[in-house]
Structures are given as structure tokens and as C-alpha cells.
C-alpha positions in Angstrom: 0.0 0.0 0.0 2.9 2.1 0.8 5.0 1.5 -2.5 1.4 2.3 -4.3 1.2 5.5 -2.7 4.8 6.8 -3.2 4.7 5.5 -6.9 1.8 7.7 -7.4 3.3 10.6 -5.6 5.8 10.2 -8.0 3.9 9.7 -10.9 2.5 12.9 -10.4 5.2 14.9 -10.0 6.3 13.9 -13.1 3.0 14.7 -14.8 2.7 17.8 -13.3 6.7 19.1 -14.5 5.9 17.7 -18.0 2.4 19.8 -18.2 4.4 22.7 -17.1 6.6 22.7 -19.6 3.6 22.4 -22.6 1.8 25.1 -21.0 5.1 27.3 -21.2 6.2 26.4 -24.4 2.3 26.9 -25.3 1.2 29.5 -23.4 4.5 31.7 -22.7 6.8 30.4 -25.4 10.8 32.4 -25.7 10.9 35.6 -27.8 13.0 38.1 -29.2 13.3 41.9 -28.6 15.0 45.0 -29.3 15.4 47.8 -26.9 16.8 50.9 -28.6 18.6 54.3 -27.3 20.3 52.7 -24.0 22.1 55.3 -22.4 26.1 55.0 -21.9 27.4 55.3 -18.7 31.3 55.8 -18.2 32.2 54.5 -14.9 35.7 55.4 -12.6 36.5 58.4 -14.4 37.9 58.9 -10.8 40.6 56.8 -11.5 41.3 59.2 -14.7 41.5 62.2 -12.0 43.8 60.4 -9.3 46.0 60.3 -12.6 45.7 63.7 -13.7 43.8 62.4 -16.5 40.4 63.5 -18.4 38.2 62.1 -21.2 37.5 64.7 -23.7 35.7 62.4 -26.3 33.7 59.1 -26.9 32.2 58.0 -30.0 29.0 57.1 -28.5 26.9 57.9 -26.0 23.6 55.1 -26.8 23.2 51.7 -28.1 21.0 49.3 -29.6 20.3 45.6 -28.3 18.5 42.6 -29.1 17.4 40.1 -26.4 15.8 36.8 -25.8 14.2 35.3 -23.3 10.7 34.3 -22.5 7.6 36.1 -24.0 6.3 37.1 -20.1 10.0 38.5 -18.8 10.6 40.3 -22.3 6.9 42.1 -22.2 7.8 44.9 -19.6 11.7 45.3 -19.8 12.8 48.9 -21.0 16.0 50.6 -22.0 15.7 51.9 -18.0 15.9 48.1 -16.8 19.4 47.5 -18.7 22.5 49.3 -17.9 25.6 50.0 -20.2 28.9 50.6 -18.8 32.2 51.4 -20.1 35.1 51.3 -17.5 37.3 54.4 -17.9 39.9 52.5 -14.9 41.7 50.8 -18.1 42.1 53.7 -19.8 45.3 55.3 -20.5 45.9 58.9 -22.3 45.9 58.8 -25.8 43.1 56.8 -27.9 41.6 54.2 -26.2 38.8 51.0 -27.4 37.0 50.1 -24.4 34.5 47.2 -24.0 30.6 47.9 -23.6 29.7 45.8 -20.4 25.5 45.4 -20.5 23.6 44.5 -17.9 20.1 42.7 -18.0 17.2 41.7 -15.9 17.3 37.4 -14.8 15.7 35.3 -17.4 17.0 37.4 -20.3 19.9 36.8 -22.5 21.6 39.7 -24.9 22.0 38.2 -28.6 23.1 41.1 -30.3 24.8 44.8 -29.5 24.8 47.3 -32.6 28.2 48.7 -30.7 30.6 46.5 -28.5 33.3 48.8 -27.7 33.8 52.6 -27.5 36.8 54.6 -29.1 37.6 57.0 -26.1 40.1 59.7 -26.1 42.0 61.1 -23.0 43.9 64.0 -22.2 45.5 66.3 -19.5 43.4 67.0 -16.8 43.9 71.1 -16.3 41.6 74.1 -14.9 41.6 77.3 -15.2 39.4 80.6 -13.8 36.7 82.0 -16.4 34.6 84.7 -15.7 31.0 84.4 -14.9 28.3 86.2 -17.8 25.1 86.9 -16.8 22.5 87.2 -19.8 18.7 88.0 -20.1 16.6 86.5 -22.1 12.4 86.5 -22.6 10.5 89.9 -23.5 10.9 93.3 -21.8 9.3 96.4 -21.9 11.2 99.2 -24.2 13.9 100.3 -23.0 14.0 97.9 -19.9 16.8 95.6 -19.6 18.2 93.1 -16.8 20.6 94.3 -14.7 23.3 92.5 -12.3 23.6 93.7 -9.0 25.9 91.4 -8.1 27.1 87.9 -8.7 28.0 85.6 -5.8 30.7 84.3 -7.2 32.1 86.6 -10.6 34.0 83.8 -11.4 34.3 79.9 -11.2 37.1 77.2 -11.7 36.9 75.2 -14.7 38.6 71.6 -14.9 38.4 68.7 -17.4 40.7 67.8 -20.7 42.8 70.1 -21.6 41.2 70.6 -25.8 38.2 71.3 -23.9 39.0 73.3 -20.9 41.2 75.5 -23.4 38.0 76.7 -25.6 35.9 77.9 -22.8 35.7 81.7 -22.4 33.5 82.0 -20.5 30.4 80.4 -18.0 27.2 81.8 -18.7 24.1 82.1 -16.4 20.6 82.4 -18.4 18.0 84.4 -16.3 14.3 84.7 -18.0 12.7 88.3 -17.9 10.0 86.8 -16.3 11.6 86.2 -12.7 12.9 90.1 -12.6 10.8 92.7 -10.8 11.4 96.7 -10.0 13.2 95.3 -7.0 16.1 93.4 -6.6 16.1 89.9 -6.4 18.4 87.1 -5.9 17.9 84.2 -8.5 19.8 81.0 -8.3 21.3 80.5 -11.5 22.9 76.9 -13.8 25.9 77.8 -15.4 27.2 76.3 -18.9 30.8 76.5 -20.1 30.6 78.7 -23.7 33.2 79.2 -26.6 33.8 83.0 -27.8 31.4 82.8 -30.3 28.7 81.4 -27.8 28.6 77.7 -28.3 28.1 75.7 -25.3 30.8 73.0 -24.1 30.6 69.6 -22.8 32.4 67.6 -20.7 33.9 69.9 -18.3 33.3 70.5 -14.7 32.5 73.9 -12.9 33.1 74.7 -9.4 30.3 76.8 -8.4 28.2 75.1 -11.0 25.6 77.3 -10.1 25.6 81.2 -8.7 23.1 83.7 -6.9 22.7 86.5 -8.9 20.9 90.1 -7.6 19.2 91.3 -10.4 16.3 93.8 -11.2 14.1 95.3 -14.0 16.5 98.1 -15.3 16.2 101.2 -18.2 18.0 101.1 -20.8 20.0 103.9 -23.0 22.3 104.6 -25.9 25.0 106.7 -25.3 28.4 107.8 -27.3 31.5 105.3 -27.2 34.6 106.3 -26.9 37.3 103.6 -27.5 41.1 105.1 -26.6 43.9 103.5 -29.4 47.3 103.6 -28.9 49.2 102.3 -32.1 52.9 102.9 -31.3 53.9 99.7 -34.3 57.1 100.0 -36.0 56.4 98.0 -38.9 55.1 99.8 -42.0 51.9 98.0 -41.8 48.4 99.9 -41.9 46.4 99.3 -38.8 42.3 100.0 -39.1 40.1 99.6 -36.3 36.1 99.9 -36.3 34.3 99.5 -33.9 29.8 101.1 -32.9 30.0 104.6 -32.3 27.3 104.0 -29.5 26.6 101.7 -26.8 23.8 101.0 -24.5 23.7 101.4 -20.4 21.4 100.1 -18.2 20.9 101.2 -14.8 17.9 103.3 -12.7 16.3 105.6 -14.7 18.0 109.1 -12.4 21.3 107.3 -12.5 21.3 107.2 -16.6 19.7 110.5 -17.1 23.6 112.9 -16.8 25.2 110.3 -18.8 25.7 110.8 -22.6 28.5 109.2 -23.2 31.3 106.6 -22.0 35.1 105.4 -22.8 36.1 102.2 -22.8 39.4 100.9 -21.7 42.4 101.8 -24.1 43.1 99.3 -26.1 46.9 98.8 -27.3 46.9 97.4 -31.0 50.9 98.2 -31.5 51.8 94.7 -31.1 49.3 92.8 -33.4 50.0 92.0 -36.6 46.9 89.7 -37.7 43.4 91.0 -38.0 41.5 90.2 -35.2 38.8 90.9 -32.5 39.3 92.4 -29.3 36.7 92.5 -26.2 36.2 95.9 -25.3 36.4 96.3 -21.1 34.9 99.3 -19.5 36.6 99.5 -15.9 35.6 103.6 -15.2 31.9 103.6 -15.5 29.5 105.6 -13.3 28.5 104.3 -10.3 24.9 102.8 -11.1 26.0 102.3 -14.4 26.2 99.2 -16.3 26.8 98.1 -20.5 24.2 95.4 -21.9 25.2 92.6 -23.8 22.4 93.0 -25.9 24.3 94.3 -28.7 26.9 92.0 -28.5 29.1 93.8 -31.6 29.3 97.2 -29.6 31.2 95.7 -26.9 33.7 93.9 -30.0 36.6 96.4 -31.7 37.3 94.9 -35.2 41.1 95.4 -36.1 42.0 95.0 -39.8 45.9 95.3 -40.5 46.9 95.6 -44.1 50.6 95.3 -45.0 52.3 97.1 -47.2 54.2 96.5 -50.7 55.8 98.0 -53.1 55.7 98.5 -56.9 57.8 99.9 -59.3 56.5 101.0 -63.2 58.9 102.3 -65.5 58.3 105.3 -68.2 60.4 106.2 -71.3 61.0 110.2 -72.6 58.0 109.7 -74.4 55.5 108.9 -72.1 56.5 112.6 -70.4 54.2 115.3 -70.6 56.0 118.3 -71.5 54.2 121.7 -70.9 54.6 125.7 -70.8 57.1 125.0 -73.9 57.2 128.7 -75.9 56.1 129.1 -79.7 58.8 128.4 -81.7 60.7 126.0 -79.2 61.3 122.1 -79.1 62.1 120.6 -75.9 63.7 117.2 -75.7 64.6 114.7 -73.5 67.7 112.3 -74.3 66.1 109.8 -76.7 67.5 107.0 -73.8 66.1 108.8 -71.1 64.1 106.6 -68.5 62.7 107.1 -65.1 61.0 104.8 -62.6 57.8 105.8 -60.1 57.6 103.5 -57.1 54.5 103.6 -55.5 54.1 101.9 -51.7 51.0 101.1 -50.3 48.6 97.9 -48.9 48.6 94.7 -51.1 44.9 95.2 -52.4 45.4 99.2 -53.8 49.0 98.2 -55.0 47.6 95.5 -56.8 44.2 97.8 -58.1 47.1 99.9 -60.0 48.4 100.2 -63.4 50.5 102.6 -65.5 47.7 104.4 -66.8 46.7 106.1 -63.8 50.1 107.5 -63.4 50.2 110.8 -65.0 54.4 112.1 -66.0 55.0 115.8 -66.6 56.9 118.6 -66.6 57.1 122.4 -67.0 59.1 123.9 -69.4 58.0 127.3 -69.3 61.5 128.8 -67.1 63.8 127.1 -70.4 65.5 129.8 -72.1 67.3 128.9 -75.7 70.0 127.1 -73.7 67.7 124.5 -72.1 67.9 123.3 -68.8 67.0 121.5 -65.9 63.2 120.4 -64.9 61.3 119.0 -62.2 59.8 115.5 -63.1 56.1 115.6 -61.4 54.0 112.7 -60.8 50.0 112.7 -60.6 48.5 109.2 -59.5 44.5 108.7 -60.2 44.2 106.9 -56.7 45.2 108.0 -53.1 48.6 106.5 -52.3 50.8 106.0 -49.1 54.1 107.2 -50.5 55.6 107.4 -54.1 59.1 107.8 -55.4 60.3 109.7 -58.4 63.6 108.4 -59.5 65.6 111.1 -60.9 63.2 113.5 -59.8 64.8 115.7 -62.0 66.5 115.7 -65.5 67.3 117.8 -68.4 65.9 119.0 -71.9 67.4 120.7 -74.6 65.6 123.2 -76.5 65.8 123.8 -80.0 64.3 126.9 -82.3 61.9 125.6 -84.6 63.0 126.3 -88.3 59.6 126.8 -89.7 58.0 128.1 -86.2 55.1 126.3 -84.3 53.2 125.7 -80.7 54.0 123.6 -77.7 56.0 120.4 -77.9 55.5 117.7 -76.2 58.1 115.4 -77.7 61.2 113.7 -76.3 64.1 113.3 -76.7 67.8 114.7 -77.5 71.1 115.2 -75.1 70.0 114.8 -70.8 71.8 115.0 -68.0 69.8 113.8 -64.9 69.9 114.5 -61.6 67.6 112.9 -58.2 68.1 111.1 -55.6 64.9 109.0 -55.8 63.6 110.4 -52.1 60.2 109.2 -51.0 57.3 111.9 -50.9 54.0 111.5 -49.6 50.9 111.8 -52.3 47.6 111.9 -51.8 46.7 111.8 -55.6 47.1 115.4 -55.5 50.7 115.7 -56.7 50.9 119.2 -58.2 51.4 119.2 -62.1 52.6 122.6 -63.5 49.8 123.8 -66.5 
């Protein structure tokens, strides 16, 4: 009776696992799934700092998988249940491939990864000090403006890989219109590492990462700008700055009302020889007184430096104008004679020149029978630097006419010349006896 009842306990153990395994390979059979976008987490970047080391770069940041498991396990997993992990403890500086480890939920077994590795990239860890930017954004009234009271902390210590920490100009607090009032108010403010020309930069670290900032609901005006330039280069090369003839202030209306115009610090371009852009500081403003970054380009001086070159066109006797010659007279040149204009100036006006807007004369009228010696003068179309005459001066002979006659204007004959080839100024306005 025993044995009976044992063999039946068996008997339906047995029965019972194999209609458990029908009803799951009926009723919840495996399945297949792909989870998309997982997010990439790098892990020990610690390490990297105990070394003096940062990442600056990783080829990815998400990544596709396909799983398998059973049809009940795989109907509520997400891309939050799985976790992706690259270990940044193996890393060394320089280009580095690094393994994806993924992590799944029991009962579920990755197939497939559209990435198994990551290229990372790591560099010098270094920081530096940048100053904090306040800037307002949303609508305003006219001629209302944010204004900073104060910052708690005006600037903030940036660390990270070096590529990256050497880009940032700047941090930059963003503070909507719509938390200002008529009185001041102190707003807690995220800061983002920016670029010069405003683009925001990732990867780097901030400490503060955030600041209070006192602001309030200011006025607004446009003044005069003043800009100071000292230019003390001793190169030849042309130097033009440009920069708004007018800024704008902010700052309580009673404050603002005396002030009409301000000076920015001097700025010293004597030493720069590429164009460029230079930040303009203002350091003596009245008390009160603040300038907007609203107009970002009348806070910028544009410096445009243009060297200088030289060019040299040559003229024969008879491309010389010869005037105030008497009735009855011939006045020559030596039929060899030849004389050089140099003209010096920036590479774009040197280049704009030819021959034919150089005008050669000279006045004959002070030549008596015996002929003499005559000023060579030079007329140029366009306004030039500097232009030398080489001779400056030379002679003509003068012959009676047999059978009479007007002015001559032709070359040629016995010359003597004289000139030292000394550079004068012209301004297109060389004089030109008539």
C-alpha cells in the first residue's frame, strides 16, 4: 500500500513538470526583442582624475540591443531596466577602445549589441578661472533691460581635458525676464561653459556650477562710445580699427539721465599683426551704471591690419608730358632717357594699379634757348601711401623751330639727370605745372 502510494506521488510529480513545460512552451513560449537608445554610462572616471587624467571624447553615448528570453519576462523590460557601462579604470591617455559591459534583468539573455566597444580619447586634466556672464533673455518692456547687482561668485574654476577646458571663455548664467521685478532679487542661477562665439561646451566640470545673482528690471540707454587706441607699431603696416560709435547702459532711470556718453578701456593694437577681435572692457563707468550685452558687436573692436608693398612701373621720354614750352621751341629729352615711379602702399590698392593712372609731366615754361634743368612731377589717379620719383629731375634741350610752331610735347635729345629717388607723400594730388 505504501510502494502504491509513493509511486503515485511520483507519478504525479512527473505529470505535473511535464504539463508545465507544454503550458510554457504553449502559453509563454521564448521571444526576441529589441530595446533601442540605451544610455552610456562611463564608470571610474575617478581613476582618470587620481591620474591627472580626463576624457575629452567618446564615439558614442547610446546603443542598440537585441534580447531573448521568455515572452512574459521580455513584455515589460525597457531601455531603464538595462544598464551599459564602459570602465574608464583601463584607460590610459591617448586613444583608447574600451568594451561595452551590458547588464540585464534574470531570465533574459543579450543576442546582439549594434556597438561593443567605444573609441575614447584622453587627455591632460587642467583648470583654469573664467569669468561668470550673466545674460537676459524673454520679452521686456522698451527700453528695460536686466541688470546684475551682483554675482555671488564673478568667477568659477573650470577643470576637465585640456582641448576642452582651453575653448571655454567664459560660464554663462541664463536668467528669464519673467523672474525680474522693479526690485532686486536674488535668483539662483545653472551655469554652462561657452566658446567666444557662444557655443556651449561639454564635458567639463565647474566649481560653483551654479551662482546667486541680484538682479532687477533696469532702463535702458544709448550713449556715445569712446574707445582710446594707442598704435605705437614700428612695422610699416596699416592698422584700421572699427568699432559702434554707441553703446547702450542700463541702470535706474535718475542714474542714466547725466550720462551721454562713456570710454572704454584703451586698447593697445601696436603689437598685433593679424586681424582680429578684441573685447572691449569698461573699468571707469559711473556708479549705477552698467553696459548690456544685448548688442553683443558694440562691446567687439574689429582690427583689420593691411601690409604694405611695393611696386615699381617704369616710363620712357615719351611717355612725359612736356608743358609751358614757348612758340617756336622744341624741348627734348635724351632719346635713352628713362625714369622709374615706385609707388608703396597695402597689397589690395597696389595691386588695383596700373601705368595708366600715373600721370608724368613737366614744366618747361622757365627754359631759355640754352635748355635746362626740370622737375619730373607725378599725378597718381588713386590715393597712395608714398611714391618715389627716381631722378626727380633731369634735363631738356631746346631747339628753335625752323619753320615756327606751338607747344611740344616730344622727347628726346642730349640729358643730363639729376635725383636722388627720395620718397614723398601723395595723396593723388601731386601738383602738375599747367
Amino acid at each position: 500500500m505504501l510502494n502504491n502510494k509513493k509511486f503515485n506521488v511520483i507519478l504525479s510529480l512527473i505529470v505535473a513538470a511535464i504539463l508545465w513545460m507544454y503550458v510554457m512552451a504553449e502559453v509563454n513560449p521564448a521571444a526576441t526583442k529589441s530595446i533601442k537608445d540605451i544610455s552610456i554610462s562611463y564608470i571610474h572616471t575617478d581613476m582618470l582624475t587620481e591620474r591627472g587624467l580626463a576624457m575629452s571624447a567618446g564615439s558614442a553615448s547610446t546603443l542598440d540591443i537585441e534580447v531573448t528570453g521568455s515572452r512574459s519576462a521580455l513584455s515589460s523590460v525597457t531601455a531603464g531596466d538595462i544598464s551599459a557601462t564602459v570602465d574608464m579604470a583601463v584607460a590610459v591617455k591617448g586613444d583608447n577602445e574600451i568594451a561595452i559591459t551590458v547588464r540585464v534583468p534574470s531570465g533574459i539573455t543579450v543576442t546582439r549589441k549594434s556597438i561593443s566597444k567605444i573609441s575614447a580619447t584622453v587627455e591632460s586634466l587642467v583648470s583654469k578661472e573664467v569669468d561668470v556672464s550673466i545674460m537676459y533673455t524673454g520679452k521686456f518692456k522698451e527700453n528695460q533691460q536686466g541688470l546684475t547687482v551682483a554675482v555671488s561668485s564673478p568667477t568659477v574654476t573650470l577643470s576637465g581635458a585640456e582641448s576642452l577646458v582651453n575653448i571655454v571663455s567664459y560660464a554663462r548664467g541664463s536668467i528669464d525676464a519673467s523672474r525680474l521685478s522693479s526690485d532686486e532679487t536674488d535668483i539662483t542661477c545653472q551655469l554652462q561653459a561657452m566658446t567666444q562665439d557662444g557655443s556651449q561646451v561639454s564635458g567639463v566640470t565647474m566649481s560653483p556650477d551654479t551662482v546667486t545673482v541680484t538682479s532687477i528690471i533696469s532702463e535702458a540707454k544709448d550713449v556715445k562710445l569712446t574707445v582710446p587706441i594707442t598704435d605705437n607699431s614700428s612695422d610699416d603696416a596699416v592698422r584700421k580699427t572699427e568699432y559702434s560709435q554707441t553703446v547702450t547702459i542700463v541702470g535706474r532711470s535718475d542714474v542714466l539721465a547725466p550720462v551721454t556718453a562713456v570710454t572704454a578701456d584703451p586698447v593697445d593694437i601696436s603689437n598685433i599683426t593679424e586681424n582680429t577681435e578684441i573685447a572691449l572692457k569698461f573699468s571707469s563707468l559711473p556708479e549705477g551704471v552698467s553696459i548690456s550685452t544685448a548688442k553683443a558687436d558694440s562691446l567687439i573692436l574689429k582690427l583689420t591690419v593691411m601690409n604694405m608693398s611695393d611696386r615699381t612701373f617704369t616710363f620712357s621720354a615719351e611717355d612725359i608730358k612736356l608743358i609751358g614750352g614757348k612758340d617756336g621751341f622744341s624741348y627734348k629729352f635724351a632719346d635713352d632717357f628713362s625714369m622709374t615711379v615706385t609707388v608703396r602702399d597695402t597689397h589690395d590698392v597696389i595691386n588695383s594699379l596700373n601705368k595708366n593712372d600715373i600721370t608724368i609731366s613737366a614744366d618747361v615754361s622757365a627754359l631759355g634757348e640754352e635748355g635746362g634743368t626740370v622737375t619730373i612731377q607725378t599725378k597718381i589717379a588713386k590715393d597712395i601711401q608714398s611714391v618715389t620719383t627716381n631722378p626727380e629731375t633731369a634735363a631738356v634741350t631746346v631747339t628753335k623751330s625752323v619753320s615756327g610752331g606751338g607747344n611740344s610735347s616730344s622727347s628726346g635729345g642730349n640729358s643730363s639727370s639729376s635725383g636722388g629717388g627720395s620718397s614723398t607723400p601723395n595723396n593723388g594730388n601731386s601738383p602738375a605745372a599747367g
